[in-house]
LOBARO-375097 format. One record per residue (C-alpha): x, y, z; residue in one letter; residue number from 1. Coordinates in Angstrom, 2 decimals, m for minus. Each point is the difference from the previous one (the first is absolute). Last residue first. Layout:
<recs>
REC        px        py        pz   vodren   loro
REC         X         Y         Z        A    NUM
...
</recs>
This chain:
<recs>
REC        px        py        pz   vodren   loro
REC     m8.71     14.95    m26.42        X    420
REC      1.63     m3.19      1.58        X    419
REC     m1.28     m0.50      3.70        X    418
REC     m3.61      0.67     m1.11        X    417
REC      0.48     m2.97     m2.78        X    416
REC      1.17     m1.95      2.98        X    415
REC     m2.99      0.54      1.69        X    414
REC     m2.20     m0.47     m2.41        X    413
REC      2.14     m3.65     m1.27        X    412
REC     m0.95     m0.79      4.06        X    411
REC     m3.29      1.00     m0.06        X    410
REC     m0.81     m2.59     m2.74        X    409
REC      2.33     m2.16      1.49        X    408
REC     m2.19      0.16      3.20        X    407
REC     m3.14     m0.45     m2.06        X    406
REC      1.24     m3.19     m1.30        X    405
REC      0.58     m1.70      3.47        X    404
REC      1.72     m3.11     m1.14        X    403
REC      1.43     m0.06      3.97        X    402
REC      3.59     m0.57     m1.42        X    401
REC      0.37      2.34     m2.47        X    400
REC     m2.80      2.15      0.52        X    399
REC      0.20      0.62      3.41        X    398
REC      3.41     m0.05     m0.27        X    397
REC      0.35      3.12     m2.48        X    396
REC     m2.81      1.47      2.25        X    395
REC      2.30     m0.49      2.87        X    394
REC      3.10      1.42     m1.99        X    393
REC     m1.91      2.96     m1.64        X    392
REC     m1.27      0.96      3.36        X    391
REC      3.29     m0.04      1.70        X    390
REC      1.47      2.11     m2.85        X    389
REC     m3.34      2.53     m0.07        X    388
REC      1.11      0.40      3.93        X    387
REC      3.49      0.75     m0.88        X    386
REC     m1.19      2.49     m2.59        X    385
REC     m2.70      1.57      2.35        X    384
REC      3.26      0.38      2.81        X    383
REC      0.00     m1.48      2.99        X    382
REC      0.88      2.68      2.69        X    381
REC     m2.44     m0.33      2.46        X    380
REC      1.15     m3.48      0.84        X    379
REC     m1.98     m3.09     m1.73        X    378
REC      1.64     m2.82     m1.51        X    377
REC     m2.51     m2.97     m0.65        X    376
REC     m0.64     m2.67      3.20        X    375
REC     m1.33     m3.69     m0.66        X    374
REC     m3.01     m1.97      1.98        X    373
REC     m0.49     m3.01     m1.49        X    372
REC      1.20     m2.60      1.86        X    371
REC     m0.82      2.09      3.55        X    370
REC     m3.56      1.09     m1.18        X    369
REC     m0.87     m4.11     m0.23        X    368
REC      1.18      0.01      3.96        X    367
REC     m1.77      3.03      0.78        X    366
REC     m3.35     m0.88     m1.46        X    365
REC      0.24     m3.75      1.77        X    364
REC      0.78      1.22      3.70        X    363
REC     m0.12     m3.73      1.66        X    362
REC      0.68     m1.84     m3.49        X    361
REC      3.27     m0.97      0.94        X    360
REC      0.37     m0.82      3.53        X    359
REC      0.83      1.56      3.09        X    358
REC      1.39     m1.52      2.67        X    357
REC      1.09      2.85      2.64        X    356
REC      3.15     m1.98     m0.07        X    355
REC      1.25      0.99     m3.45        X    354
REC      0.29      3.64      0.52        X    353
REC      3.07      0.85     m0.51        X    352
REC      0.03     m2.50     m2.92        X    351
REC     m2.46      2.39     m1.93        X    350
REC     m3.49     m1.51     m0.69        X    349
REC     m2.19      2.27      2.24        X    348
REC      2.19      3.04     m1.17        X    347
REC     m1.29     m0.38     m3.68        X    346
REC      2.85     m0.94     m2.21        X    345
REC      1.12      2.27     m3.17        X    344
REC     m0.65      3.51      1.37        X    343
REC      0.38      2.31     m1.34        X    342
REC      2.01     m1.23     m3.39        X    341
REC      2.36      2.66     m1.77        X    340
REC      0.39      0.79     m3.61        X    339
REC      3.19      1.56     m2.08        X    338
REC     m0.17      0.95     m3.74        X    337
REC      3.05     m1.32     m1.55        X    336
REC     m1.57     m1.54     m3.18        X    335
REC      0.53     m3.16      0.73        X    334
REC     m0.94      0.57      3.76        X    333
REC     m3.17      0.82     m1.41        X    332
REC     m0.28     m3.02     m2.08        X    331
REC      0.85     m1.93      3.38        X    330
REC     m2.29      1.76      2.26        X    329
REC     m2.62     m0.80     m2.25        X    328
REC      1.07     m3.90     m0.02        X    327
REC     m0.42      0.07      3.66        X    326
REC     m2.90      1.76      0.02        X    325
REC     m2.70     m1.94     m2.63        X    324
REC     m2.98     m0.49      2.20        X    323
REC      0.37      3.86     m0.11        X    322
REC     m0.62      2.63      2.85        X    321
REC      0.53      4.05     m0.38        X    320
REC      2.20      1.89      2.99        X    319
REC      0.79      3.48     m0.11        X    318
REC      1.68      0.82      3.27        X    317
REC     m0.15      2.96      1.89        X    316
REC     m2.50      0.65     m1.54        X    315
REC     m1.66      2.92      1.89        X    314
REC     m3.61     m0.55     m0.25        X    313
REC     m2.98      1.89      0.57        X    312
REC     m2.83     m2.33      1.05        X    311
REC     m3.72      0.48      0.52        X    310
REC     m0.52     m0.85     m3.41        X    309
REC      2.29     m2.93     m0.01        X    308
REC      3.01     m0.24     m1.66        X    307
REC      0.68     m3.55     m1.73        X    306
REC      3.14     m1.25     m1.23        X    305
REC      0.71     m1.14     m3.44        X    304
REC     m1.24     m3.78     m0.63        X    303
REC      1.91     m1.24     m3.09        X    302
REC     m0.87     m3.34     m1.87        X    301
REC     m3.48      1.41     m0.48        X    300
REC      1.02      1.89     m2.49        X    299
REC      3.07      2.56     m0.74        X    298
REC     m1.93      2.72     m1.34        X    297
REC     m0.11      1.87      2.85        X    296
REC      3.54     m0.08      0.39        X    295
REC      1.15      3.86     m1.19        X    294
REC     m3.00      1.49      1.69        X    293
REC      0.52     m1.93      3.53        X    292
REC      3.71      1.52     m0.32        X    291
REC     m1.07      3.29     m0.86        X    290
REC     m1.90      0.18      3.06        X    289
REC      2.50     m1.88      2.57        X    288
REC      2.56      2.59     m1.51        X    287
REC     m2.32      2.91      0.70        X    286
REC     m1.05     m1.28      3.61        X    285
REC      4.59     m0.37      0.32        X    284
REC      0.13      3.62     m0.84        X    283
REC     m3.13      0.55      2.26        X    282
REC      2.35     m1.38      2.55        X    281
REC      3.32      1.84     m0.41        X    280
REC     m2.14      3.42     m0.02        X    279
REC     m0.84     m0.83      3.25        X    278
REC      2.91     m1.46      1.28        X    277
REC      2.12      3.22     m0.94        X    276
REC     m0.63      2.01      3.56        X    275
REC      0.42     m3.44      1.60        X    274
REC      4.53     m0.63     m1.50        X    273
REC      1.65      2.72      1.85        X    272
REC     m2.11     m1.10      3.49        X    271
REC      1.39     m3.51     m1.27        X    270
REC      3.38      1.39     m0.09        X    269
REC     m0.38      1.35      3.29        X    268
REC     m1.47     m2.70      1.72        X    267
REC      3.05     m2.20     m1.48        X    266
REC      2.37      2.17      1.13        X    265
REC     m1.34      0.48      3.84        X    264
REC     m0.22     m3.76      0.74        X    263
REC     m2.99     m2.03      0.35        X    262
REC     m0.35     m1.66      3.19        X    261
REC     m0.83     m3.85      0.83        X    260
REC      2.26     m1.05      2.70        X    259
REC     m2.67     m1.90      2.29        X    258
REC     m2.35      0.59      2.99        X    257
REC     m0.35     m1.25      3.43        X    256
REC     m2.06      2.12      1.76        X    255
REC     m0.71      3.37      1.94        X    254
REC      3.96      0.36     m0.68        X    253
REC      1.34      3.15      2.10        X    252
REC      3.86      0.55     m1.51        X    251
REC     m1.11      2.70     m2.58        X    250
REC     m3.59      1.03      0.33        X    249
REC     m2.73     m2.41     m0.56        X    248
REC      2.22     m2.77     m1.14        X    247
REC     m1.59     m3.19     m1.22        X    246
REC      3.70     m0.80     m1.53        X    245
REC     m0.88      2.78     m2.45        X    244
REC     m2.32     m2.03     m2.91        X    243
REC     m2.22     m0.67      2.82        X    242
REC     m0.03      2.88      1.63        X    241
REC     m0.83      2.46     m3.29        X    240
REC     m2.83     m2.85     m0.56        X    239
REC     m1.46      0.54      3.24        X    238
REC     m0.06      4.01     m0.81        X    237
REC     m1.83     m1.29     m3.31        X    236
REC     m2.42     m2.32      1.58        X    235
REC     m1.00      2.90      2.81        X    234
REC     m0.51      2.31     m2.98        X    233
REC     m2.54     m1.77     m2.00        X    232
REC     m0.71      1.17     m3.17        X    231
REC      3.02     m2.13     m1.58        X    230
REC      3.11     m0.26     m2.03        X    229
REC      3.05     m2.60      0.57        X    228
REC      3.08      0.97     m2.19        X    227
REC      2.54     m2.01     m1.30        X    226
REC      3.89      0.07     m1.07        X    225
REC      2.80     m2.35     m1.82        X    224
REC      2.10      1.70     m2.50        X    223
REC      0.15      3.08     m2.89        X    222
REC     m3.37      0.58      1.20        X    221
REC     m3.26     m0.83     m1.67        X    220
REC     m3.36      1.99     m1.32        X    219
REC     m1.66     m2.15     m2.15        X    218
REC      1.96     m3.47      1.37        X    217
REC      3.43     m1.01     m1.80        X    216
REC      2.28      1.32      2.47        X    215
REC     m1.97     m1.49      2.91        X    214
REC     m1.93      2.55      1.40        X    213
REC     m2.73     m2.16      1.88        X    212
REC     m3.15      1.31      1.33        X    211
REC     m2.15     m1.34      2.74        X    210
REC     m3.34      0.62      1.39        X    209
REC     m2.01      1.26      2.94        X    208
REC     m3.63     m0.81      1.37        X    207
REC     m0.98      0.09     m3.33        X    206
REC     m1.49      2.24     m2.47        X    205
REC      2.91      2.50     m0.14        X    204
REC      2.88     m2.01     m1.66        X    203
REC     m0.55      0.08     m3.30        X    202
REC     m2.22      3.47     m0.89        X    201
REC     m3.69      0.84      0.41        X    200
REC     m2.44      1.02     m3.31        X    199
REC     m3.11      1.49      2.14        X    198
REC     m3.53     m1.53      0.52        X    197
REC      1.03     m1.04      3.41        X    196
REC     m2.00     m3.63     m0.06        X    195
REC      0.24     m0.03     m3.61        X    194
REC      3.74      0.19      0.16        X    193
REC      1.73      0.76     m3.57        X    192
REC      3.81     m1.13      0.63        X    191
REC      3.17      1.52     m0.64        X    190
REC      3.55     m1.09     m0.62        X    189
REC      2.56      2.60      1.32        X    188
REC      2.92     m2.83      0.58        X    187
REC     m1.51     m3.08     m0.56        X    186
REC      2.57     m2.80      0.29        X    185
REC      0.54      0.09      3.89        X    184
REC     m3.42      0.44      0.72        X    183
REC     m0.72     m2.63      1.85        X    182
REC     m2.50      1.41      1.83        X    181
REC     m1.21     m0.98      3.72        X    180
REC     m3.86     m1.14      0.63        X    179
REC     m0.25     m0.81      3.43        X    178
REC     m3.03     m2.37      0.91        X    177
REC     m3.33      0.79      2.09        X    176
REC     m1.62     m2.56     m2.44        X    175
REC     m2.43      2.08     m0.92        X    174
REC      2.28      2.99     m0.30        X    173
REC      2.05     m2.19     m1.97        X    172
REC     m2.64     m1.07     m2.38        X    171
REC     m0.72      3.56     m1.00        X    170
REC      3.71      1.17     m0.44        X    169
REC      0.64     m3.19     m2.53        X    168
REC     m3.62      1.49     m1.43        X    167
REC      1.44      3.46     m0.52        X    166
REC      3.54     m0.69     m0.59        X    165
REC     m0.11     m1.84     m3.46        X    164
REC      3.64     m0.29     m0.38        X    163
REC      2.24      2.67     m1.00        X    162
REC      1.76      0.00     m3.61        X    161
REC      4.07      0.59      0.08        X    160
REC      0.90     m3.50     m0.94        X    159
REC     m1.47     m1.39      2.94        X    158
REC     m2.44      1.57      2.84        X    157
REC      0.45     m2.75      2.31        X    156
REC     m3.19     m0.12      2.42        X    155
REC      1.87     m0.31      3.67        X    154
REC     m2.91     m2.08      2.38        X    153
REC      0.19      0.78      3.65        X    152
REC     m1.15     m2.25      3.08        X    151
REC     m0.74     m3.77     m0.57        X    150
REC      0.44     m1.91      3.11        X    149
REC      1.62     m3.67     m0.11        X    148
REC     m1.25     m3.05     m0.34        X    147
REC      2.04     m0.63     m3.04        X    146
REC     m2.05     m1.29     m2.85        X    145
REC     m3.06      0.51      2.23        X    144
REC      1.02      3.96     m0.16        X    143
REC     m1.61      1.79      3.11        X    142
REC     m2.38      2.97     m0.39        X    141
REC     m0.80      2.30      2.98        X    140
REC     m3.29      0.19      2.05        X    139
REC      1.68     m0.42      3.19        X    138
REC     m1.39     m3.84      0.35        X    137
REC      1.94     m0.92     m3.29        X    136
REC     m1.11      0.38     m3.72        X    135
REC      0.37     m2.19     m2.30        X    134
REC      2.26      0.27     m3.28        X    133
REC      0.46     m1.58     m3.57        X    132
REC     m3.40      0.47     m0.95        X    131
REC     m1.38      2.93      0.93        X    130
REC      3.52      2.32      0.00        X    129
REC      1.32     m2.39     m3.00        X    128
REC     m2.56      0.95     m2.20        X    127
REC     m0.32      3.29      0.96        X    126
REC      3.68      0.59     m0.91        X    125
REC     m0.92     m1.86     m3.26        X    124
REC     m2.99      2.54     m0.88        X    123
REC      2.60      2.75      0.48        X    122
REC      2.66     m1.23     m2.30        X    121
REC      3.49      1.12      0.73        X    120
REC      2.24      1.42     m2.44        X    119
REC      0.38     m1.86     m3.78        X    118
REC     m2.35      2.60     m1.34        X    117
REC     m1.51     m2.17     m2.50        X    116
REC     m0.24     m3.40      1.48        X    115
REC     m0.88      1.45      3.79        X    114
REC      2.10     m1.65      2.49        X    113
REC      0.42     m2.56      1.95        X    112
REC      0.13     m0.20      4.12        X    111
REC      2.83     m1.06      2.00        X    110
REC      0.52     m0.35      3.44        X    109
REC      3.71      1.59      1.27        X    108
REC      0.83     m0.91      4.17        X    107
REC      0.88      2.88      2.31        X    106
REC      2.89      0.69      1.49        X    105
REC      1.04      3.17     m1.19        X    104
REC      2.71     m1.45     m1.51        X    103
REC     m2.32     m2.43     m2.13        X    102
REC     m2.18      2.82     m1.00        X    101
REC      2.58      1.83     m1.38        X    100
REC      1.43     m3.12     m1.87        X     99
REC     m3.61     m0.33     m1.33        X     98
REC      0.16      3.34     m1.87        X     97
REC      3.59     m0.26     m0.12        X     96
REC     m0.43     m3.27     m2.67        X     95
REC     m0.91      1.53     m2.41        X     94
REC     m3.87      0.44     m1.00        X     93
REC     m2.26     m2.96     m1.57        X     92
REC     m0.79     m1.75      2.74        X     91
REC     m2.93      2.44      1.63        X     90
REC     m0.21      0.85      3.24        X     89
REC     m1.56     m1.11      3.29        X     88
REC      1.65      1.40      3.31        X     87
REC     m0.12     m2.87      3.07        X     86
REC      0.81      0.65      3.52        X     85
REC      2.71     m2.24      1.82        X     84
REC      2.07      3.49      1.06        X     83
REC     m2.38      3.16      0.21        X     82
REC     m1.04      2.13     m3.05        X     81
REC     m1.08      3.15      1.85        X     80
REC      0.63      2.56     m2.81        X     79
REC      3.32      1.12      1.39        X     78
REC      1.06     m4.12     m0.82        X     77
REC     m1.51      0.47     m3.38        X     76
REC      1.58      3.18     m0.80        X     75
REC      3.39     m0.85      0.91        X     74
REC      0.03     m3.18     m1.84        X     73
REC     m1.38      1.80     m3.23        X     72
REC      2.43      2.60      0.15        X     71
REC      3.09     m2.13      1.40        X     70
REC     m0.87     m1.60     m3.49        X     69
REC     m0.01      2.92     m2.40        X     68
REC      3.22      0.93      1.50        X     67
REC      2.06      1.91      2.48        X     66
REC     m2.84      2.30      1.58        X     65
REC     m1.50      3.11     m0.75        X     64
REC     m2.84      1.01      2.37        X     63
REC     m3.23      1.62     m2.01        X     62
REC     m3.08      1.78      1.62        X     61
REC     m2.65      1.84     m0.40        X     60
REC     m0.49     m1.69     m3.21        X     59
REC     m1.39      0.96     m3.75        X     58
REC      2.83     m1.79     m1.82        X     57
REC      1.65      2.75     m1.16        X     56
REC     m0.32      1.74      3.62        X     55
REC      1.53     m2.69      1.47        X     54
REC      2.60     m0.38     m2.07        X     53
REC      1.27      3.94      0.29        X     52
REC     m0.22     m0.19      3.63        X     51
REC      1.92     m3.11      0.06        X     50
REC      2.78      1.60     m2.32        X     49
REC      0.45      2.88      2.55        X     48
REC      0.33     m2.05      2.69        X     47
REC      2.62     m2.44     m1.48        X     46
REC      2.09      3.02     m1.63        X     45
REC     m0.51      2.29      3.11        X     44
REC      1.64     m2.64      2.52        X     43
REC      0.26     m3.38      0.31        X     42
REC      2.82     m1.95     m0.53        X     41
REC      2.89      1.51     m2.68        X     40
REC     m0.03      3.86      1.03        X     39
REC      3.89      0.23     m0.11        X     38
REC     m1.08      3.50     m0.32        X     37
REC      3.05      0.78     m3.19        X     36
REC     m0.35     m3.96     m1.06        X     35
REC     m3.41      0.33     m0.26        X     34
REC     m0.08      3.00     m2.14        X     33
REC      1.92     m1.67     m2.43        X     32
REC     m2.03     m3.02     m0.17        X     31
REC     m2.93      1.69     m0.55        X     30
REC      1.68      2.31     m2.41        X     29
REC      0.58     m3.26     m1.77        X     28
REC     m3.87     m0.48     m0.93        X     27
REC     m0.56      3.56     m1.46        X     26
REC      2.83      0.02     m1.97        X     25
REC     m0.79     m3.61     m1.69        X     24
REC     m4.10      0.69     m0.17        X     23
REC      0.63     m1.05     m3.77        X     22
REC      2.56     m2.44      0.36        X     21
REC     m2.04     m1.90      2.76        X     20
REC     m3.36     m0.31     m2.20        X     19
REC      2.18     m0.91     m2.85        X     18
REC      2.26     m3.03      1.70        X     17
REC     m2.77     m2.33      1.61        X     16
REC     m1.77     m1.18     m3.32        X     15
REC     m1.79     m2.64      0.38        X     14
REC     m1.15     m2.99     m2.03        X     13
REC      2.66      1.43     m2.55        X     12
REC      0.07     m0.36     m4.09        X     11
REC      2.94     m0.34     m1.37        X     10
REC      0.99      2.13     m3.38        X      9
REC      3.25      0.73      2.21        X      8
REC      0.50      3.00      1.72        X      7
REC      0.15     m2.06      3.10        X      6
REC     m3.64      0.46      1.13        X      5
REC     m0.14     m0.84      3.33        X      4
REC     m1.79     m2.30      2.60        X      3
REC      0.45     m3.40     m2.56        X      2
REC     m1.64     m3.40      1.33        X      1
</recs>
């Protein structure tokens, strides 16, 4: 999988090197002026960044932390997610989703998802809230897989598009669970709520949520770092503990916590980076556009994704499904245009994860998404002849191999475009 654009004819997934040599000045004077305050933990930079991410996703309050996963951890433990407690979520995420709940102590139930959106399907959560669960003497739900309580639920909002909040949000108030965002993938994503009538941003429906900044993510540093965002302000001054050594004030530790700051440079390059992520994602809704008008004539042997009318997408992945992947992959590979897979196993059959005893078949939608699930290249600065090239190859294959005649059709178009 390519990140950069060589100067080759090559055709990146990603492209890490533009963004970064166009905000160059702008991103070293953060390091500069950190070495003259020797500000590098805490400080301004940090503070000032969480303001700034709090109020672009809607929040009263944001606490940077060291990673996506710290985040999520962070947030469900601040939540009230105690040791032995279940969290349901779906198995087709990476693995920190479940690795968060893991270290918080808590034990990972899946549910499937919806075929079209690939996040977490609301009639499935009710499903396995009615069926899969009784409910004790105190009126709360217990999991007869594991006898255990049931107490949050994190709805995945993958690829950049949010889940269905308002009836995940509805079932959890009658369920008395904790609803906690993964949002880690969905940096300024929005969502049409009937319930408040109002377009609302990821990471402000639930109790709190998580965002990664992995290099590769919408907005991402130039390393590791999180943030943790929420309405509530006792979880985020918990959270500023917990990712301190549980330190209230320096040396007095309300509670064991963990090593799970973000450093000063980082903040500041990413508080460099949020004025642009606006414009960055409607660049990447314009290339998810053009690329759904460029491939609509590739047949039923393509699904593009689906956007919701009560969702605004990010994209920050373009994934399409064919039977056909592996040998897609390959003729794109040919023609040096890189692809990714996310995710290729569902959690609930990964090795780590062997002894809770699932079996294929268990999650059926997310295990046929997994073989066919392949990611295009999609950064904001994809150009409309790179994306006609990626179009021209899948069509090309399409009618090659999948004998889809209106693909080569659009194909000989497109290259006919290309030409004059």
């Amino acid at each position: 999988m390519s990140v950069a654009n060589n100067g080759s004819n090559s055709i990146p997934f990603l492209d890490l090197i533009t963004p970064h040599a166009e905000l160059e000045r702008e991103l070293t004077e953060v390091f500069r002026q950190a070495l003259h305050t020797a500000g590098f933990i805490g400080g301004p930079m940090v503070e000032d960044f969480e303001k700034a991410f709090a109020s672009f996703c809607s929040t009263s309050n944001s606490v940077a932390v060291s990673s996506g996963t710290d985040a999520l951890r962070f947030a469900l433990t601040a939540s009230g997610v105690k040791p032995g407690d279940v969290v349901v979520t779906v198995p087709n995420t990476f693995i920190a989703t479940t690795e968060a709940i893991s270290q918080a102590g808590a034990l990972p139930e899946f549910v499937d998802i919806d075929e079209r959106t690939y996040n977490l399907d609301p009639a499935k959560l009710a499903q396995y809230l009615e069926n899969q669960c009784t409910v004790n003497d105190d009126g709360r739900l217990v999991s007869r897989r594991s006898n255990r309580l049931v107490t949050a639920v994190i709805p995945v909002h993958l690829y950049g598009q949010m889940a269905d909040m308002d009836p995940i949000l509805d079932l959890a108030e009658r369920y008395r669970l904790i609803v906690i965002e993964d949002a880690c993938q969905a940096h300024g994503a929005e969502y049409f709520s009937q319930k408040q009538n109002r377009w609302m941003k990821a990471g402000s429906m639930g109790r709190a949520a998580a965002f990664s900044f992995y290099p590769g993510k919408n907005l991402g540093a130039c390393g590791e770092a999180g943030a943790m965002t929420t309405n509530d302000a006792a979880i985020a001054e918990k959270v500023k503990m917990l990712r301190d050594h549980g330190q209230a004030k320096k040396y007095y530790h309300d509670m064991e916590g963990y090593n799970g700051r973000l450093d000063a440079i980082q903040a500041g390059l990413l508080g460099v980076k949020l004025p642009h992520l606006a414009k960055w994602n409607a660049q990447r809704r314009e290339r998810a556009a053009e690329y759904n008008r460029l491939l609509q004539s590739a047949g039923d042997a393509f699904v593009l994704p689906h956007e919701p009318s009560w969702s605004r997408a990010v994209y920050h992945l373009y994934v399409v499904r064919t039977a056909a992947r592996e040998a897609l992959m390959d003729h794109l590979k040919t023609a040096a245009i890189g692809t990714g897979i996310h995710y290729p196993i569902p959690l609930h059959l990964q090795k780590a994860y062997a002894e809770r005893h699932y079996q294929i078949g268990d999650f059926p939608v997310a295990e046929k998404a997994a073989t066919e699930i392949v990611s295009l290249p999609m950064f904001p600065q994809l150009t409309a002849e790179q994306q006609k090239t990626v179009a021209l190859e899948i069509l090309n294959f399409a009618a090659r191999v999948l004998n889809k005649n209106a693909g080569g059709e659009k194909a000989l178009s497109l290259a006919a475009d290309r030409t004059a």
